[in-house]
C-alpha positions as CSV (number, residue, x, y, z in Angstrom):
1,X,-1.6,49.5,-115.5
2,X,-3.9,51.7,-116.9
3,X,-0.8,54.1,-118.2
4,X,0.2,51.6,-121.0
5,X,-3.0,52.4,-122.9
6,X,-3.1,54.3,-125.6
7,X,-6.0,57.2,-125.3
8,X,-4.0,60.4,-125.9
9,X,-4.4,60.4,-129.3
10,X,-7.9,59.6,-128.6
11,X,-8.8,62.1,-126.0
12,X,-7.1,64.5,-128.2
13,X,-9.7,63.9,-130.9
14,X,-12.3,64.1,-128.3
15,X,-11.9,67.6,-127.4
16,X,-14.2,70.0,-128.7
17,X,-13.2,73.4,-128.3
18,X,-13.3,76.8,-129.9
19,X,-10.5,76.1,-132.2
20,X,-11.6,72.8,-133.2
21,X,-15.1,74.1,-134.3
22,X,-13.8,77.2,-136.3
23,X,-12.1,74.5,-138.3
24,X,-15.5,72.8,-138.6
25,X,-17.2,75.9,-139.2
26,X,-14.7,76.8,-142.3
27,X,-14.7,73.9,-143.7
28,X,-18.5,73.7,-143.8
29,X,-18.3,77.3,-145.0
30,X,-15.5,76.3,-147.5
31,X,-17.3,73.2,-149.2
32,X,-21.1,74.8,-148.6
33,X,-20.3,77.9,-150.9
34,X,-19.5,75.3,-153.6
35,X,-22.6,73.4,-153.0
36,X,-20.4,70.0,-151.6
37,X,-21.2,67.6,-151.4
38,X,-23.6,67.8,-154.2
39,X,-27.4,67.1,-153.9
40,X,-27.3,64.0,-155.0
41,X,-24.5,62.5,-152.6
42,X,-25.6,59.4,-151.1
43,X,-22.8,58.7,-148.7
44,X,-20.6,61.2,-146.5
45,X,-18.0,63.5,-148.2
46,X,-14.8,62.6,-148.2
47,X,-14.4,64.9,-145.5
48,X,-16.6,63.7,-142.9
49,X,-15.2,59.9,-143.6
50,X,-11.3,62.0,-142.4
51,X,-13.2,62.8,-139.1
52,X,-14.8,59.4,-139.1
53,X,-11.9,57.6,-139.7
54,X,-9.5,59.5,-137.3
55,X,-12.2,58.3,-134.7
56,X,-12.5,55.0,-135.4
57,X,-9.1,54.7,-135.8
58,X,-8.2,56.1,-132.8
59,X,-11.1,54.5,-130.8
60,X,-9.5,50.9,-132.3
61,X,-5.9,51.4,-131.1
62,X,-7.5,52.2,-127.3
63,X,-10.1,49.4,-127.0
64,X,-7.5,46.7,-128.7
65,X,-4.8,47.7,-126.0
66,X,-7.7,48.1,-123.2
67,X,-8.9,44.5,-123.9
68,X,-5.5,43.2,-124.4
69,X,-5.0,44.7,-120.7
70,X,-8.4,43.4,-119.6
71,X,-7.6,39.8,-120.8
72,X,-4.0,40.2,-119.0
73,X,-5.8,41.4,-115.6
74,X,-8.2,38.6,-116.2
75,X,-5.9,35.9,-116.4
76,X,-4.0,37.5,-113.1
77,X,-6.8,37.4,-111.3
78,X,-8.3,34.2,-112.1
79,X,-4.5,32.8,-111.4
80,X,-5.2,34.8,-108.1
81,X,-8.5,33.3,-107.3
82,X,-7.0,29.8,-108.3
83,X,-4.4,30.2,-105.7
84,X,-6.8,31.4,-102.6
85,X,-9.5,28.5,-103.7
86,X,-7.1,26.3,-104.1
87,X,-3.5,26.3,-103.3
88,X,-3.7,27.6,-100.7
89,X,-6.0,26.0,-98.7
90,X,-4.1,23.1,-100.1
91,X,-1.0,24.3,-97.9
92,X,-3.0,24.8,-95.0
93,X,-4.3,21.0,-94.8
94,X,-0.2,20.1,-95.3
95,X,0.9,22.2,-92.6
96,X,-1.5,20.9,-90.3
97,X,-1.1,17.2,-91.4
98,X,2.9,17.8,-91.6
99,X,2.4,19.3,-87.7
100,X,0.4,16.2,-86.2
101,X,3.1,13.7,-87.7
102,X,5.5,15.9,-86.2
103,X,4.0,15.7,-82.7
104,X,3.1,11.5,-83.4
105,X,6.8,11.6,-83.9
106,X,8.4,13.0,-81.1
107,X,5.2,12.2,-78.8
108,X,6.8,8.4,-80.2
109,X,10.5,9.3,-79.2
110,X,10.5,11.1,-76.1
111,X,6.6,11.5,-74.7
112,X,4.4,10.0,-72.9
113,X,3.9,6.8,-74.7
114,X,7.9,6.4,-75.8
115,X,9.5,3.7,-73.9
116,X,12.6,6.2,-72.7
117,X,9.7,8.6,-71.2
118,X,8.4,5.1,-69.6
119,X,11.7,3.5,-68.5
120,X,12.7,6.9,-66.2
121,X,9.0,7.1,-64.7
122,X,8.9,3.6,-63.9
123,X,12.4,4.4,-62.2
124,X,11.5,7.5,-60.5
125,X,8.4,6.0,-59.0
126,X,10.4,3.1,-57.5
127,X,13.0,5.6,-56.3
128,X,9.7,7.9,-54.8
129,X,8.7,4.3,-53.0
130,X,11.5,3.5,-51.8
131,X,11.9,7.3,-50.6
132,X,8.3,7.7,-49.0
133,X,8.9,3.8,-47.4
134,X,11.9,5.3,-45.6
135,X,10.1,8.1,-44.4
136,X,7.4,6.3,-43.2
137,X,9.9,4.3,-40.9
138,X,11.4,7.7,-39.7
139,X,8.2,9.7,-39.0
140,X,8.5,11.7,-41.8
141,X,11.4,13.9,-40.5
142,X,13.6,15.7,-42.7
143,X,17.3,14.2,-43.5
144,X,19.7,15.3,-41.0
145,X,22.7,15.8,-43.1
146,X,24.8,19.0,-43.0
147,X,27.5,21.2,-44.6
148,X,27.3,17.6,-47.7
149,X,28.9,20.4,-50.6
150,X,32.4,21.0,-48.0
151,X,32.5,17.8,-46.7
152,X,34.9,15.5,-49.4
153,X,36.4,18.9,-49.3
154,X,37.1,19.0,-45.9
155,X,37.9,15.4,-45.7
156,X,40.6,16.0,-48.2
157,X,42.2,19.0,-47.0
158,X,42.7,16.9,-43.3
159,X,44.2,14.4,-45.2
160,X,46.7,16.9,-46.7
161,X,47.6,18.4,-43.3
162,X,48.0,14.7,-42.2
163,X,50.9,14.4,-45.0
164,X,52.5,17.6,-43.7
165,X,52.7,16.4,-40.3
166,X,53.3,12.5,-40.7
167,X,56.1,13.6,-43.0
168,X,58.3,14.5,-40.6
169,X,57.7,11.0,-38.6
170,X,59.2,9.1,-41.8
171,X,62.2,11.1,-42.2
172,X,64.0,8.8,-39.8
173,X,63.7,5.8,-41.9
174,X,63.8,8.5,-45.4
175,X,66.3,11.4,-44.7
176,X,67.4,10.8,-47.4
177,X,64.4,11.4,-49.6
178,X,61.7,13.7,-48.7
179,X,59.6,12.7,-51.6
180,X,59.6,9.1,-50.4
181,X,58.5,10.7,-46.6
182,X,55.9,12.5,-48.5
183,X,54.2,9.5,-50.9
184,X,54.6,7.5,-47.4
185,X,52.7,10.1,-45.4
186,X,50.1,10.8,-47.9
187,X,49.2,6.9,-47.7
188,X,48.6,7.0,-44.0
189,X,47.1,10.4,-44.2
190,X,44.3,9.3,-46.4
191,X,44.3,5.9,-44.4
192,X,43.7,7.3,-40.9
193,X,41.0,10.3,-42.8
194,X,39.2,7.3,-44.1
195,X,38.9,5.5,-40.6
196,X,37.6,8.7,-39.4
197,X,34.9,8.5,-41.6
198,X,34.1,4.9,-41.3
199,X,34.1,5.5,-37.6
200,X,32.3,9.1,-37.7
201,X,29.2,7.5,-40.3
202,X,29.5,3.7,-38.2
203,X,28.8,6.0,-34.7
204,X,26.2,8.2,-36.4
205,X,23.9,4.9,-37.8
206,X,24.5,3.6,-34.1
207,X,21.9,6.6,-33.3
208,X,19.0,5.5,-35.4
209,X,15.8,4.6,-33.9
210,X,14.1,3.6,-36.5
211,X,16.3,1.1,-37.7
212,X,17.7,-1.9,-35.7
213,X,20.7,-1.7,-35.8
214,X,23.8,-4.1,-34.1
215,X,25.3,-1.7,-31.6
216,X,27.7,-3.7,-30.1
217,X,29.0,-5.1,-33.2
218,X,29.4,-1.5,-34.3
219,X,31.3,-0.5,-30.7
220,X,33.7,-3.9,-30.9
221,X,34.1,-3.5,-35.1
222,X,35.6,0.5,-34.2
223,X,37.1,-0.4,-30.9
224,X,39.6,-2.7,-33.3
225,X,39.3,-0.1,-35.7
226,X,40.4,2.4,-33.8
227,X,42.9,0.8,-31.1
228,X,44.8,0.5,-34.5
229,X,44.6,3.8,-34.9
230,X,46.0,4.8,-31.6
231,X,48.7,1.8,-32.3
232,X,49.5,4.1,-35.6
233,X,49.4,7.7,-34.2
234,X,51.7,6.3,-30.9
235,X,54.0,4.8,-33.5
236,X,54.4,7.6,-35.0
237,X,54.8,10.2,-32.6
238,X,57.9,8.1,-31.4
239,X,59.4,8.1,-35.1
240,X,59.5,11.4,-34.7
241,X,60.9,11.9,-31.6
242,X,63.2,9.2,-32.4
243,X,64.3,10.7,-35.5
244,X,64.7,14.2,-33.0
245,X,66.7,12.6,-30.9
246,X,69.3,11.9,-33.1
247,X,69.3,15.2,-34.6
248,X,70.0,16.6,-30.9
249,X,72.8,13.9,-31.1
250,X,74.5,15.4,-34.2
251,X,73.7,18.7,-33.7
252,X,76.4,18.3,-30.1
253,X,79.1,17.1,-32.3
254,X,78.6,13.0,-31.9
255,X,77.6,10.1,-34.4
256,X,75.2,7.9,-35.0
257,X,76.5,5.4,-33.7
258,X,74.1,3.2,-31.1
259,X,76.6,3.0,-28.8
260,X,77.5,6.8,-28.3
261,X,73.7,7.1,-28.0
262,X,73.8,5.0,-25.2
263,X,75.9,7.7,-23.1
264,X,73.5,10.5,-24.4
265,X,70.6,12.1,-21.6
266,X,68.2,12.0,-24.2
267,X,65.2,10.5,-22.8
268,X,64.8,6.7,-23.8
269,X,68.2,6.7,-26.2
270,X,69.5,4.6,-24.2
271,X,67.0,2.2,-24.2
272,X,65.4,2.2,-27.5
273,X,69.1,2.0,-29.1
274,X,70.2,-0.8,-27.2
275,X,67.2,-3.0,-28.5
276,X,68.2,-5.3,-31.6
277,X,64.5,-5.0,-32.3
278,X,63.6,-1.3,-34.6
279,X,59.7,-2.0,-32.9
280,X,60.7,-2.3,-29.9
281,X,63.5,0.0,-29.6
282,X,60.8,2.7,-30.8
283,X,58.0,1.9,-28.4
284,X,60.9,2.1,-25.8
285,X,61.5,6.1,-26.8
286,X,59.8,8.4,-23.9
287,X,57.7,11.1,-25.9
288,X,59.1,14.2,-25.7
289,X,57.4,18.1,-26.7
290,X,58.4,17.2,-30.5
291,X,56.6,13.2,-30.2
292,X,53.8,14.4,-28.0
293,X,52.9,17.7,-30.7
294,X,52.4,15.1,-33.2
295,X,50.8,13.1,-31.3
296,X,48.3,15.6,-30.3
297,X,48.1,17.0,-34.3
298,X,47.1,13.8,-35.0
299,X,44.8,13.2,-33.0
300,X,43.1,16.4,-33.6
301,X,42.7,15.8,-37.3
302,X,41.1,12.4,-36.4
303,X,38.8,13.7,-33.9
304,X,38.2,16.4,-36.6
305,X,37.6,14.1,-39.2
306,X,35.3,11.6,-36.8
307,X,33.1,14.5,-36.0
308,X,32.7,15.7,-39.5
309,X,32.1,12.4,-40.7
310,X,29.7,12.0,-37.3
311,X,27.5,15.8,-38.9
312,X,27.5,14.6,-41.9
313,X,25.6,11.4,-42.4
314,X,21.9,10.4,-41.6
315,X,21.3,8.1,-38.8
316,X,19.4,6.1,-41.3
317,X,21.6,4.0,-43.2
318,X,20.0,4.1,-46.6
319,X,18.1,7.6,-46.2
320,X,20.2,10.2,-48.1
321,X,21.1,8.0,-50.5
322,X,17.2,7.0,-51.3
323,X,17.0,10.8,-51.4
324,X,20.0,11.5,-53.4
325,X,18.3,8.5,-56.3
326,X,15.0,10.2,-56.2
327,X,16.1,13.4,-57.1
328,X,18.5,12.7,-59.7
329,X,15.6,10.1,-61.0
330,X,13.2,13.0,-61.0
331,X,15.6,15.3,-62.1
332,X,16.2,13.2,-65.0
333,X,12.5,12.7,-65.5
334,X,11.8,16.4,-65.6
335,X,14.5,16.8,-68.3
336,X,12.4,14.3,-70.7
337,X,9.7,16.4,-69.7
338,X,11.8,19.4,-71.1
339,X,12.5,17.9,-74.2
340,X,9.2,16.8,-75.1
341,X,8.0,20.1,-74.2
342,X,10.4,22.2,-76.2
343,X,10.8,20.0,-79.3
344,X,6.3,20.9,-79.3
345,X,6.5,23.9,-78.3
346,X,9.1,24.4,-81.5
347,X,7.0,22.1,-83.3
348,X,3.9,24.5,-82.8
349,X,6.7,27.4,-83.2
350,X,7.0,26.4,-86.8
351,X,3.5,25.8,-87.6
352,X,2.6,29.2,-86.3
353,X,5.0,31.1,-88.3
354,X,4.2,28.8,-91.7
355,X,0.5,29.6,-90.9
356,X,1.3,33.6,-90.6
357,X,3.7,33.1,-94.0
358,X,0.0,31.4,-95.6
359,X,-2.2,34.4,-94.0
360,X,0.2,36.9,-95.4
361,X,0.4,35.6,-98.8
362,X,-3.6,35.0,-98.7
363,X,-4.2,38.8,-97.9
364,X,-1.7,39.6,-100.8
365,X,-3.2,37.9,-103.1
366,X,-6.8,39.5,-101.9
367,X,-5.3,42.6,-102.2
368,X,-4.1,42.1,-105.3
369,X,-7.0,41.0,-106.5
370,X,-9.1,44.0,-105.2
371,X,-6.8,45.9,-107.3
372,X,-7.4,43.8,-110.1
373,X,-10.9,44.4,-109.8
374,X,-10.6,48.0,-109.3
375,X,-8.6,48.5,-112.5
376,X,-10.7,46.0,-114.5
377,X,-13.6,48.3,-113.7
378,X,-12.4,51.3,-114.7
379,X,-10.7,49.8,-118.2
380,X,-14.3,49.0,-118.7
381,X,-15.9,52.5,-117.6
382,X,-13.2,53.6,-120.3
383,X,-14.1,51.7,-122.9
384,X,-17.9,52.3,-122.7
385,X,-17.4,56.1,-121.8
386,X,-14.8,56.8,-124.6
387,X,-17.1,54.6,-127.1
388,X,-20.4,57.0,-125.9
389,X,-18.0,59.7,-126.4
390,X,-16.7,59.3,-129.9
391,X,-20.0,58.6,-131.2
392,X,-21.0,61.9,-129.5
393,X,-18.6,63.8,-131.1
394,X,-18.4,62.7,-134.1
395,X,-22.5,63.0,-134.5
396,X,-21.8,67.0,-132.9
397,X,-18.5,67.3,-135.3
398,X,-20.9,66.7,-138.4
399,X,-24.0,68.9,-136.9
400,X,-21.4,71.9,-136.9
401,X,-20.0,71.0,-140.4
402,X,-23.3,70.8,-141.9
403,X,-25.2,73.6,-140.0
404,X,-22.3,76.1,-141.5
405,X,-22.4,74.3,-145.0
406,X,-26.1,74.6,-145.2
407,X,-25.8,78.4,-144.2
408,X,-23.4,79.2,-147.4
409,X,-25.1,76.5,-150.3
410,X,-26.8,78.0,-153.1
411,X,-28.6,74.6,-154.1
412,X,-30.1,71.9,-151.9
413,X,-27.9,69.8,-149.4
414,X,-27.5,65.9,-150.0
415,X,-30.6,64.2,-148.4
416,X,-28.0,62.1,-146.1
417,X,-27.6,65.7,-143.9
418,X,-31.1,64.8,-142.3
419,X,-29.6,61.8,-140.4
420,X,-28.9,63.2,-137.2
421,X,-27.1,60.0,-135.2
422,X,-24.3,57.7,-136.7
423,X,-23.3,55.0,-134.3
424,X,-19.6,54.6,-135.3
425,X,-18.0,52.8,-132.7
C-alpha cells in the first residue's frame, strides 16, 4: 500500500549531498557578488521561493496521496472492526440458534420424545416381557434350537430328492408324460416333508417341562398323521413295482394285456391284474427289490426330515419365536437410535465446520486489521518525519545559500538573512 505514494520526488529533494550544496554555494556566490538580494529586501529572493516551492510542492503531492491512503485504510478497517463487533458475532448467535432448531427438529421426528421412537420402545419392551416371562417359566436356560440358517434349506432339498424318487412311482399311471410324474411327485414330496415337520416340531413340544402340554392328543393327532403316511409311502412303493412289473413283461416280448399277465411269475401279477379294482389290485402286488428301495428312500427322507424338524425347534412352544420378536423389535429400536444419532452427530458436524468457517474469517479479518494498523502507523511516521524533514532542509538549504552570499557581498545583506527557522510545511 504504501508503494502508491508518491515521495520519490520528495526524497529526492531531501537529499543533501556534496553536489546539491556546490549548487547552493554558487548560487550564493553568484547572487552575493552582486549584492542580491539587495539590502532592502523584505521577503526571500526569488530564488529561495524555487527551493521553497519545490518543497512544498513536493511535500503537498505526498501528504495528499498519504492521507488519501490513510482515509482508504481507515475506512477498511473500521469496515473490519464493524464486521468482528458486529457481523460476526451476529453469525455466531444464528448458527447456534439455527443448530438447536435443528436438534428440536429431528429430536421431534425420530428421538426420544417423537412418537415413532415411542411406538418401537413401547413394542420392544412388550416383546422383552414377553421374552423374560418365558424365561422365567424355563429357568432361564438358553433356547435349544440348532443348525435354524440350513434348516428350510435342508427341508427343501429332501423335498427335491422326494420328487426324484416318487417320480418313478407315477410313471405307471403317466408314461406317457414325465412332466406330469414330476408336478405329481413334487406335490407329495413337499406334502410328506411337511408332515415331517409337523411331526418332528409336534414330538419336540411333547418334551417341554415347563409347559403343560396334551401328550396324548399329540401321540393320537401324529399316530393318524402318520399311519397316512405309511398308507402313502406303501402305496407308492407298489406303483412302482407295479409299473416294474410290467416293464419285465414287455421287456420278454408280451403285452399289456391283464390276461397275459396272469400267466407271468412275476410276484403278485397275477393277482393284482385280476382285481377290477386299480386299489386293490395294487395293494395285492408283493414288493419286490425295486418297491422295497423306494420304500426304504422314503422312509429315510421322512425319518430325515422328522429328526431335523425334531433339532430344530424349542421344546417351548412360543420360545424362539418370543426371541426371534425381541430381537428384530430391538433391532429395529437400535436403528432409530442410529438415525437419531447420526442425523446430531451431522447436525453438530455442520455447526462445527460453520463455526471453524466464522473462526477463520474472524482471524482474517484480525489480521487484516493488524496490518491495517501497521501501515496506518507508518503512513503517519511518514508524514510527520518527511514534514520535520523538509522544513530541516529547507532552513539548512538557505543557511548554505546565505553563508556563501554573505562571504562574496560588498554591501549589507537584507535584514530577513537573520531569521534562522522557517516552518514551511
Amino acid at each position: 500500500m504504501k508503494s502508491s505514494i508518491s515521495k520519490s520526488s520528495l526524497e529526492r529533494l531531501l537529499r543533501l549531498d556534496d553536489q546539491e550544496r556546490n549548487r547552493l554555494e554558487r548560487k550564493g556566490i553568484e547572487m552575493g557578488k552582486t549584492n542580491t538580494p539587495s539590502y532592502s529586501s523584505k521577503s526571500m529572493s526569488k530564488f529561495e521561493l524555487d527551493e521553497k516551492n519545490k518543497l512544498t510542492k513536493a511535500y503537498s503531492k505526498f501528504s495528499t496521496d498519504a492521507k488519501k491512503q490513510i482515509s482508504k485504510l481507515e475506512k477498511e478497517k473500521n469496515e473490519l472492526l464493524r464486521k468482528l463487533d458486529f457481523h460476526i458475532p451476529k453469525s455466531l448467535d444464528e448458527t447456534d440458534q439455527m443448530h438447536e432448531n435443528e436438534r428440536e427438529q429431528i429430536q421431534k421426528l425420530v428421538g426420544e420424545s417423537s412418537s415413532k421412537y415411542d411406538e418401537v420402545r413401547i413394542k420392544a419392551e412388550e416383546s422383552y416381557r414377553t421374552l423374560q416371562a418365558i424365561k422365567i417359566q424355563v429357568n432361564q436356560r438358553p433356547l435349544s434350537t440348532q443348525f435354524v440358517t440350513f434348516y428350510v434349506p435342508f427341508m427343501i432339498l429332501l423335498a427335491f430328492a422326494e420328487v426324484f424318487v416318487n417320480s418313478l412311482a407315477f410313471e405307471l399311471f403317466f408314461e406317457s408324460s414325465q412332466l406330469i410324474s414330476i408336478i405329481v411327485a413334487t406335490g407329495v414330496g413337499a406334502m410328506l416333508v411337511f408332515f415331517a415337520h409337523i411331526t418332528g416340531s409336534s414330538f419336540k413340544r411333547t418334551q417341554s417341562k415347563e409347559v403343560p402340554v396334551s401328550k396324548a392328543n399329540t401321540y393320537l393327532s401324529m399316530g393318524v398323521l402318520n399311519a397316512l403316511v405309511v398308507v402313502l409311502i406303501v402305496y407308492l412303493s407298489k406303483m412302482r413295482q407295479a409299473f416294474v412289473s410290467i416293464s419285465n413283461q414287455e421287456a420278454q416280448g408280451f403285452n399289456i394285456d391283464p390276461e397275459k399277465l396272469l400267466n407271468s411269475d412275476t410276484p403278485g401279477a397275477n393277482e393284482a391284474f385280476g382285481s377290477p379294482n386299480i386299489l386293490d389290485t395294487l395293494m395285492q402286488i408283493n414288493l419286490g427289490p425295486e418297491g422295497m428301495f423306494l420304500l426304504l428312500i422314503n422312509v429315510t427322507v421322512y425319518v430325515c426330515g422328522f429328526v431335523a424338524a425334531f433339532v430344530r425347534h424349542d421344546s417351548h412352544p412360543d420360545y424362539e419365536k418370543a426371541k426371534r420378536n425381541y430381537d428384530k423389535d430391538r433391532k429395529e429400536l437400535f436403528k432409530v437410535k442410529k438415525t437419531f444419532d447420526d442425523k446430531i452427530a451431522n447436525i453438530d458436524k455442520k455447526q462445527s465446520d460453520l463455526h471453524t468457517k466464522i473462526k477463520q474469517n474472524r482471524e482474517i479479518a484480525e489480521e487484516t486489521v493488524h496490518e491495517i494498523d501497521k501501515d496506518l502507523n507508518e503512513l503517519n511516521y511518514f508524514v510527520s518525519d518527511f514534514q520535520k524533514q523538509v522544513n530541516d532542509i529547507f532552513n539548512e538549504k538557505i543557511r548554505i545559500f546565505r553563508d556563501a552570499n554573505n562571504d562574496n557581498r560588498t554591501k549589507a545583506s537584507p535584514e530577513y538573512f537573520k531569521e534562522e527557522h522557517y516552518t514551511i510545511v
